[in-house]
C-alpha positions, 0 to 999 in steps of 0.5 A, spaced: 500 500 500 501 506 498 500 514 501 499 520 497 498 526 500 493 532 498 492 539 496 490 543 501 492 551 498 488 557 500 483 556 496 482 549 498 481 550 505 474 548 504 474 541 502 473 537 507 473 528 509 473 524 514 479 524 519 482 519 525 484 521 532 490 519 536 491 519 542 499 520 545 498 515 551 494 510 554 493 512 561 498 510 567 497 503 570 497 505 577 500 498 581 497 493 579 489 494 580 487 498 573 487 495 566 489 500 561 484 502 556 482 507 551 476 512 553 469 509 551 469 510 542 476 509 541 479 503 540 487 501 542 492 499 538 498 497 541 499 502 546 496 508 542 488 509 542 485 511 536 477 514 534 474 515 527 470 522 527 466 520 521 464 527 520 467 532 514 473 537 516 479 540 513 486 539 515 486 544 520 479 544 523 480 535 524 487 537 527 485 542 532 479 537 534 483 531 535 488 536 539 481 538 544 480 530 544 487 531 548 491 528 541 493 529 535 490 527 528 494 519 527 500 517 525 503 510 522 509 508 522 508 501 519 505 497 513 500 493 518 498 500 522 497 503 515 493 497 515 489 497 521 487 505 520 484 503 514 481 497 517 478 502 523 476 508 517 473 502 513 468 500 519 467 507 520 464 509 515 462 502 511 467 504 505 475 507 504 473 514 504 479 520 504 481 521 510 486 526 513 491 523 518 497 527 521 503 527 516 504 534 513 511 538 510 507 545 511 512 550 513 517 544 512 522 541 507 521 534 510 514 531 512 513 530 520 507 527 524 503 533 528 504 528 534 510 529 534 514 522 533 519 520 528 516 520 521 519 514 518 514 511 513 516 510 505 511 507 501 508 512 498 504 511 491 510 512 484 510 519 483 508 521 490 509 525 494 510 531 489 508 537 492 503 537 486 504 546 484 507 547 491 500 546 494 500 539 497 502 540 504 497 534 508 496 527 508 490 523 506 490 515 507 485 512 502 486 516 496 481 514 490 481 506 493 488 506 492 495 508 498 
């Protein structure tokens, strides 16, 4: 599978898609009487929780709603975690739609994961990314069927 990312210049700003939330840790394990466990809706992957927002936004506006949810829009570092937020979007939403995650090169050379951690995933689609006319700045996961 691969990833394209997708155009979001000034006149742009309206489109909107679907987005996956992450949130940056599951809470602490206090001794040994609490189970970890992601809050009700999200579902854990690994020692991260993700949640599905099935409604339309921008880059920008599913960012800041993931970060008032306490996180950031999800991030992927592996074929099988791509795998698993598509799995995750496709029950969501009964289909592959566009949906926005957290990869952006805005203000940047190289893209980086609004989360903050290292981003090391390179499977994108031939020819991509290429900042098609200096406007593709965000990421999208299930662009036209296809990563």
């Amino acid at each position: 599978m691969q990833i394209y990312n997708l155009l979001l210049g000034n006149h742009l700003t309206f489109q909107v898609q679907l987005c996956l939330c992450m949130s940056l840790d599951l809470p602490q394990i206090h001794c040994c009487l609490y189970q970890r466990s992601c809050p009700y809706g999200w579902t854990q992957h690994g020692a991260r929780c993700f949640l599905f927002v099935n409604s339309g936004k921008n880059w920008d506006s599913a960012e800041h709603h993931c970060r008032i949810l306490g996180g950031h829009l999800a991030s992927f570092h592996s074929y099988s975690e791509l795998n698993f937020l598509r799995h995750l979007v496709y029950t969501g939403a009964w289909s592959f739609r566009n949906t926005w995650v957290g990869g952006t090169d805005r203000g940047h050379v190289i893209w980086r994961w609004t989360d903050g951690s290292w981003y090391n995933y390179n499977r994108w689609y031939p020819g991509e990314p290429n900042n098609w006319f200096g406007r593709e700045e965000c990421m999208e996961i299930n662009f036209r069927g296809r990563n």
